[in-house]
N, C-alpha and C positions, 0 to 999 in steps of 0.2 A: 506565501509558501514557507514552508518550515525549510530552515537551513540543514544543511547534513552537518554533521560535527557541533550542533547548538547543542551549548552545555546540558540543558535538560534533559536534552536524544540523547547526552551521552551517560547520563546517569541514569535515565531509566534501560537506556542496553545493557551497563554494568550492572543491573539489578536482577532484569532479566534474562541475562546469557553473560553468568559470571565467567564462564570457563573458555570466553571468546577473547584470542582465535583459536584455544587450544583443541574446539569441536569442528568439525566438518562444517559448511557452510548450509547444505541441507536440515541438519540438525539444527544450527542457529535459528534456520527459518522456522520449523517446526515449531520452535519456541517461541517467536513471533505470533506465531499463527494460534499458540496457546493463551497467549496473553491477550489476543485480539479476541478472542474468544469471553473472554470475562469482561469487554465493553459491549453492553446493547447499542445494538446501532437501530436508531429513532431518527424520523424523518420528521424536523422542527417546521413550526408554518412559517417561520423566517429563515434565512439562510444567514448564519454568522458563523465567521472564522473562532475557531477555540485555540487555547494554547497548548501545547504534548502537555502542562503540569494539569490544565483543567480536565481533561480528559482522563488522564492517571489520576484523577482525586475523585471524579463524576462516574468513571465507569459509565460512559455513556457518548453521543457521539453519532455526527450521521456520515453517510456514505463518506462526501467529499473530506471531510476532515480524517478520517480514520484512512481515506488512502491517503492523503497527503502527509499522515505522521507513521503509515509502512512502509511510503516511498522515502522517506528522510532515514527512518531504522534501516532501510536495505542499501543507501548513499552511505549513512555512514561507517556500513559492514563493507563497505571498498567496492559493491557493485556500482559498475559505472553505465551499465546500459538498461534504465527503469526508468516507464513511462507510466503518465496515469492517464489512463483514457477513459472520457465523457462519451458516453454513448447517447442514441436518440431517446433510448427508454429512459433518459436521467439514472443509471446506472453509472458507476465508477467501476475500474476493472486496474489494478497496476501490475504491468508486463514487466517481466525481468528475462534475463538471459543467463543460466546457472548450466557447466559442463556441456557445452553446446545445444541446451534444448531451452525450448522457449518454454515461458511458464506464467501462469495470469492469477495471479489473487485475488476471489471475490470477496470483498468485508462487508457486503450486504450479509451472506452467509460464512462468510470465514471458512471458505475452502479453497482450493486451489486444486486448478488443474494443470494440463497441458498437454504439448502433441497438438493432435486432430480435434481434440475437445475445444482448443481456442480457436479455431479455424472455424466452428460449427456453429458456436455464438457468437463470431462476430458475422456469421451469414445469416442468425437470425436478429441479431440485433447493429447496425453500424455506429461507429464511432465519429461523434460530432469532432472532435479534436483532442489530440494529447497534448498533454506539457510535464513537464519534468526542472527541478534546479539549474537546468542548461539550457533547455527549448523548450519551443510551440508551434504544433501543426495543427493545421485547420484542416477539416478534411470535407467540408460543406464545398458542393457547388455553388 
């Protein structure tokens, strides 16, 4: 798991959101979400961890890794409550909580929703377990 505050999270957030925290936190993320945008995310026939600098040099990147370094960018923008959740579909999804509303990042597609929309995918699709820099829930019978 990538640390929040690892030196390289923290130089590529000064890179890409120089004017944080003098921006809104919605806007931060927007910026995020622009920059996740310029990684393809490719589904490898092995599964290996990458590091935030391989990723920023590869422009490339599958599910799990790319949430795990915008759940590290949103830890170390001071959100404290982001989880990344494994769905049964092998799907990634990282939940935040921004001005009281819940809110889900897909970086298969690099959109994000929220509201009634997370509710609606996680009824079609369930979540085998989350974890995050602090915990891990299981959520298999």
């Amino acid at each position: 798991m990538v640390k929040p505050r690892q030196q390289y999270v923290e130089i590529m957030l000064k890179r890409i959101i120089p004017e944080w925290p003098q921006i809104g936190a919605m806007e931060a993320i927007e910026r995020l979400i622009g920059y996740f945008r310029s990684i393809e995310t490719c589904e490898f026939a092995l599964t290996f961890w990458m590091k935030p600098e391989e990723i920023d040099e590869l422009r490339v990147a599958d599910q799990a890794n790319k949430s795990i370094l915008f759940a590290a960018f949103l830890r170390s923008l001071g959100f404290e409550k982001v989880k990344i959740f494994v769905m049964k579909s092998g799907s990634y999804y990282i939940w935040f909580f921004l001005n009281n509303e819940e809110y889900l990042f897909l970086p298969k597609n690099n959109i994000l929703i929220k509201g009634e929309e997370i509710s609606k995918l996680f009824a079609e699709d369930s979540p085998l377990y989350s974890f995050s820099d602090l915990s891990y829930e299981n959520f298999e019978e």
